[in-house]
Structure formats: structure tokens, C-alpha cells
TORZATOR-287044 format. One record per atom (N, C-alpha, C): y, z, x; residue in one letter. Coordinates in pm, whole numbers, always signed. Layout:
BEGIN
SITE        v        w        u   resn
SITE        Y        Z        X      A
...
REM end
This chain:
BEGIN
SITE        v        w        u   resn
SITE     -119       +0      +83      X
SITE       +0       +0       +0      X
SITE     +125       +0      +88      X
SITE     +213      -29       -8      X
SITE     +364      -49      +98      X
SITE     +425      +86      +77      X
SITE     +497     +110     +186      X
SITE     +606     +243     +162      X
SITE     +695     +185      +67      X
SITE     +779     +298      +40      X
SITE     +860     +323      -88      X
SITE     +968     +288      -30      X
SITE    +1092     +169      -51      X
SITE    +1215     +153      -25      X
SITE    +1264      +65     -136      X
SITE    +1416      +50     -113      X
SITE    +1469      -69     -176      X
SITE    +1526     -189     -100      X
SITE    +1414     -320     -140      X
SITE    +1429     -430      -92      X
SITE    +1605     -445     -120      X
SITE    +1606     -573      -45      X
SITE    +1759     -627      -38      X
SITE    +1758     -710     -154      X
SITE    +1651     -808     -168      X
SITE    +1689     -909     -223      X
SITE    +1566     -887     -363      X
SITE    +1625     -941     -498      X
SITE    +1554     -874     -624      X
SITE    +1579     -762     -670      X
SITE    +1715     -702     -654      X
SITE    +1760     -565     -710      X
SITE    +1878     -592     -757      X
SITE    +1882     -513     -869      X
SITE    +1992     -586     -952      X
SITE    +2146     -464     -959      X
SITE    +2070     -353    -1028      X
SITE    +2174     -254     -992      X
SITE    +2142     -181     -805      X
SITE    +2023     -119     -847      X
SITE    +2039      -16     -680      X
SITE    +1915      -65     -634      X
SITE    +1759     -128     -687      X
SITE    +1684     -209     -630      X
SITE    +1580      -70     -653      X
SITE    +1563      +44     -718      X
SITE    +1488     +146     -730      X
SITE    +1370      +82     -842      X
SITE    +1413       -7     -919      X
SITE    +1263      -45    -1000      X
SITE    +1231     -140     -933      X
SITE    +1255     -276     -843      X
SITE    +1224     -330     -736      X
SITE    +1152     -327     -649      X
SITE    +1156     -155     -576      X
SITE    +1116      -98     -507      X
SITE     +988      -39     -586      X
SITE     +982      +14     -669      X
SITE     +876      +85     -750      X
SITE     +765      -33     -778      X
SITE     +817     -143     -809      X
SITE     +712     -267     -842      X
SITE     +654     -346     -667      X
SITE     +751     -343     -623      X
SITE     +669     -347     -513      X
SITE     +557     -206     -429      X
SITE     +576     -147     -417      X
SITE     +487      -19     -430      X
SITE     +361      -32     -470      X
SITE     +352      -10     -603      X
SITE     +252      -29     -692      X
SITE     +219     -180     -742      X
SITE     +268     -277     -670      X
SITE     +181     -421     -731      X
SITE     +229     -492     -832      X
SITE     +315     -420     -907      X
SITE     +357     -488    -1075      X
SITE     +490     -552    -1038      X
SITE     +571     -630    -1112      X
SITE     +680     -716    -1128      X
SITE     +780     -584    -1131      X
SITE     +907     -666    -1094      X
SITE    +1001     -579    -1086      X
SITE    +1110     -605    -1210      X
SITE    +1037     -673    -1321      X
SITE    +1057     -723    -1446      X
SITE    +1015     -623    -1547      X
SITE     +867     -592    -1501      X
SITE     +767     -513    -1540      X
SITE     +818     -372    -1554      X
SITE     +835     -284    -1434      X
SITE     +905     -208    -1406      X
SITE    +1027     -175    -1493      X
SITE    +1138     -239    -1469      X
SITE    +1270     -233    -1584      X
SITE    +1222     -266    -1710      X
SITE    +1133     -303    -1759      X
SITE    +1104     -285    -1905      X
SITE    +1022     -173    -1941      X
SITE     +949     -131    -1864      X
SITE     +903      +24    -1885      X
SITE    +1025     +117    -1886      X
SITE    +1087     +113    -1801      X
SITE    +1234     +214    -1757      X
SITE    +1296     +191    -1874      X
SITE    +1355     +115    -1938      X
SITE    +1418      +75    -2086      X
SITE    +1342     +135    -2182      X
SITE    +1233     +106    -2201      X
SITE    +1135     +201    -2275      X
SITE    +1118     +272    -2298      X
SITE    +1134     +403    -2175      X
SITE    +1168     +523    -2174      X
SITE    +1243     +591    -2187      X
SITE    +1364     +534    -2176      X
SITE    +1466     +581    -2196      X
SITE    +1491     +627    -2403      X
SITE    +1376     +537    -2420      X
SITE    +1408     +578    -2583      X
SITE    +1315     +717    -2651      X
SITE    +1280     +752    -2535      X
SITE    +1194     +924    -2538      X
SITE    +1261     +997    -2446      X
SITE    +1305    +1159    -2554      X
SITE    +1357    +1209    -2480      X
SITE    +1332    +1261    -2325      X
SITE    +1371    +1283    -2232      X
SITE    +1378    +1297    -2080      X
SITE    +1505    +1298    -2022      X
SITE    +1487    +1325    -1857      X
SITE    +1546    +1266    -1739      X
SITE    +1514    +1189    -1657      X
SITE    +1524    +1040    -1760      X
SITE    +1467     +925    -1708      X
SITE    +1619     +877    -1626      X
SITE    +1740     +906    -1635      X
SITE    +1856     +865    -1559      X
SITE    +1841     +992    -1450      X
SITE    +1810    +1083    -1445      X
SITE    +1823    +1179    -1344      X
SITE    +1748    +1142    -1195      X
SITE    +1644    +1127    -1290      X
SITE    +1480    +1071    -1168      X
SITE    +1535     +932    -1088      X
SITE    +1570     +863    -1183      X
SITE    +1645     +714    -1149      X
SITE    +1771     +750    -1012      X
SITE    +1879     +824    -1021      X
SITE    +1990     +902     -992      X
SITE    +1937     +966     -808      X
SITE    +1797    +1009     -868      X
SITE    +1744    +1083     -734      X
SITE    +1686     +997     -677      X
SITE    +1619     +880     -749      X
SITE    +1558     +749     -658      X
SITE    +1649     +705     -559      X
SITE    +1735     +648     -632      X
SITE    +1827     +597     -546      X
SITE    +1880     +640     -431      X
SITE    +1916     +780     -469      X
SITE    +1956     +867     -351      X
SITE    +1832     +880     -202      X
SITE    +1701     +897     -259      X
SITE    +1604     +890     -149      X
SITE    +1522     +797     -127      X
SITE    +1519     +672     -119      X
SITE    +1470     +579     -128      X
SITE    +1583     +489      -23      X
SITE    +1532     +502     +115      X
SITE    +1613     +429     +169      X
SITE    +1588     +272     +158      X
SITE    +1709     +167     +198      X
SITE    +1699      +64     +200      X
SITE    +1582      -19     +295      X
SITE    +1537     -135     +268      X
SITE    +1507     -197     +312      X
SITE    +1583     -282     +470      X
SITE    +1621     -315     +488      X
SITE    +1705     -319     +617      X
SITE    +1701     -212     +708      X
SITE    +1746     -125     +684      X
SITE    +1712      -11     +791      X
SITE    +1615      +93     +819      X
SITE    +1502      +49     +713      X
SITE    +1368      +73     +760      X
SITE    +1300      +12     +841      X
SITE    +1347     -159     +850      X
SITE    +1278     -256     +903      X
SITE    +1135     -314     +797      X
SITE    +1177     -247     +697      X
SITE    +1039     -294     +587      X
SITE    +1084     -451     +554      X
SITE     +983     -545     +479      X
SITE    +1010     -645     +411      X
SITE     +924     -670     +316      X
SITE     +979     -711     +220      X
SITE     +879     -728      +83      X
SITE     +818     -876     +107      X
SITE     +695     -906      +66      X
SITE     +571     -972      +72      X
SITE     +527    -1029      -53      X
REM end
């Protein structure tokens, strides 16, 4: 499996569902339509999102590249 970052390229706001679909194998289409989804049950589906971003370093200065 790949480590956890956010690619450069295929991210639209911060690249955290991007990153999550690359991870785990699924589209990064896939991903943001689950995340939309959830958001319609209550949670801290913006919080988790909020903290992704924050720890989820970029792609570039990991030296990672998506595949």
C-alpha cells in the first residue's frame, strides 16, 4: 500500500479525499461522494477532514508520487 499524503495533481480543494483514494485503491471521485454522504449523518465529518489536511503532508515534499 501507499503512504498517506496529498498528491499535487487531482485535488480539488486540499487533495485529502485524493489522498485517501489513493491509499486505499478507490477513485478520488469515489471518495468525495462518500464524504458528501456523510456529511448528511450527524458527525465530525468537517473536523476529521480539518485534521486531514492539517497532517497529511504533501506530496512534493515527501518525494511520494501517485501511480
Amino acid at each position: 500500500m501507499n503512504a498517506l499524503y496529498r498528491p499535487r495533481d487531482g485535488r480539488w480543494i486540499a487533495g485529502v479525499c485524493a489522498g485517501l483514494g489513493l491509499r486505499f485503491g478507490l477513485s478520488a471521485n469515489v471518495v468525495r461522494l462518500l464524504f458528501v454522504l456523510s456529511c448528511l449523518l450527524p458527525g465530525p465529518q468537517f473536523v476529521v477532514y480539518l485534521v486531514l489536511w492539517a497532517m497529511m503532508p504533501n506530496g512534493d515534499r515527501t518525494g511520494a508520487r501517485s501511480y
